[in-house]
Structures are given as C-alpha cells and as structure tokens.
DRENPA-788273 format. One record per residue (C-alpha): residue number from 1; x, y, z; residue in one letter. Coordinates in pm, whole numbers, m for minus. Each point is the difference from the previous one (the first is absolute). Example, Ala and Ser with C-alpha at 12.3 -4.5 7.8 and 13.67 -1.06 7.14 Angstrom:
BEGIN
{1 {1230 m450 780} 'A'} {2 {137 344 m66} 'S'} 
This chain:
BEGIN
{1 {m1084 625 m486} 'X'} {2 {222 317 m119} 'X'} {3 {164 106 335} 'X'} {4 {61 m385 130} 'X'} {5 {125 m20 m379} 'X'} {6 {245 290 66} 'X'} {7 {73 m149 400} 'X'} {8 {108 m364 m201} 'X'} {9 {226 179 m197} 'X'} {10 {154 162 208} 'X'} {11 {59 m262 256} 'X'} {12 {116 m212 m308} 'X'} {13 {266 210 m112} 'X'} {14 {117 77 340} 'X'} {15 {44 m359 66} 'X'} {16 {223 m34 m341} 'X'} {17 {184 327 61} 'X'} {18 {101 m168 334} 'X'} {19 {103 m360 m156} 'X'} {20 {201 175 m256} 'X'} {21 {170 158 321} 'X'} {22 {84 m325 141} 'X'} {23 {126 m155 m340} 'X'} {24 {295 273 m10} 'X'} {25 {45 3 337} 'X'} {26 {m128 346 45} 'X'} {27 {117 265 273} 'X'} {28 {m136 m126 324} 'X'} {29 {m198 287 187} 'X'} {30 {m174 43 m344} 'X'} {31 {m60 m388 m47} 'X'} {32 {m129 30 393} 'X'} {33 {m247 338 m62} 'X'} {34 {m115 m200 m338} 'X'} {35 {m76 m299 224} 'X'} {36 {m218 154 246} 'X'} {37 {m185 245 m269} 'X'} {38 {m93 m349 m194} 'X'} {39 {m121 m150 346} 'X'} {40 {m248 321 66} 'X'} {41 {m81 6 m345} 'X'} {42 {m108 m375 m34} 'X'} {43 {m246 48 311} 'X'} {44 {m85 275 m171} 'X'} {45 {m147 m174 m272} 'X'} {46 {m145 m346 154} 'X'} {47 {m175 280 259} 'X'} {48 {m140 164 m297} 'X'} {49 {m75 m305 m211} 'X'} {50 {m146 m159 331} 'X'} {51 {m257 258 72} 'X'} {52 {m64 98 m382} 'X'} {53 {m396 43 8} 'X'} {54 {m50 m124 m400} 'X'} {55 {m151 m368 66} 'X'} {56 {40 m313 m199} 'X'} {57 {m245 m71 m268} 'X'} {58 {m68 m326 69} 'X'} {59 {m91 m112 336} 'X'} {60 {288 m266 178} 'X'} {61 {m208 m281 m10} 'X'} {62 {95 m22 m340} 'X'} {63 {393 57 m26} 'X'} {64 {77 m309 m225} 'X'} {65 {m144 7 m322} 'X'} {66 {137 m273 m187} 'X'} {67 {m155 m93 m336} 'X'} {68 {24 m280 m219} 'X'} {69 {240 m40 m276} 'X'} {70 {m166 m64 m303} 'X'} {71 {130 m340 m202} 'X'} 
C-alpha cells in the first residue's frame, strides 16, 4: 500500500495545485503544462491501482454487509 499511498498523493496535490491555478486565473502555458501533467498522472494512478496485485479480503459475493440496528 506505501508506493500507491505515495502515487495518491501525489496525483492529489497535483490536481489542487492545478485548481488553485484556475481560481487566480493563473499564467496560461503553466495552467496548460499543469493540465496535461494531472492527465498522465491520473492514468498513472487508476493503471497502478487497477493492476495492484494485494486482493480483497473478502470474496465479492459478499460486498453488502448490512447489519441490524439494535432497538
């Protein structure tokens, strides 16, 4: 889970680095460059999170677990 961790983060701040660029109407070859590096860097991560070998616990028969509340 550490390097996805570190991938997530990245992507994450990336993404608010580049809204905060569009808020105050940031230069616009560096608003452009930010926009493409947050495109490659979101495949990035779904690739990585997509093929990530550590499996589920629970087998997906078994997704919805809903318990009763107790009166």
């Amino acid at each position: 889970m550490r390097p996805l961790y570190f991938i997530i983060v990245m992507t994450t701040l990336a993404m608010v680095i580049y809204v905060g660029l569009i808020q105050f109407s940031g230069y616009l070859p560096i608003l452009f460059s930010t926009f493409l590096v947050c495109q490659v860097l979101l495949a990035h991560m779904a690739y990585r999170i997509l093929v990530d070998k550590q499996g589920a616990p629970k087998s997906p028969n078994y997704w919805y677990e809903d318990k009763d509340m107790p009166l």
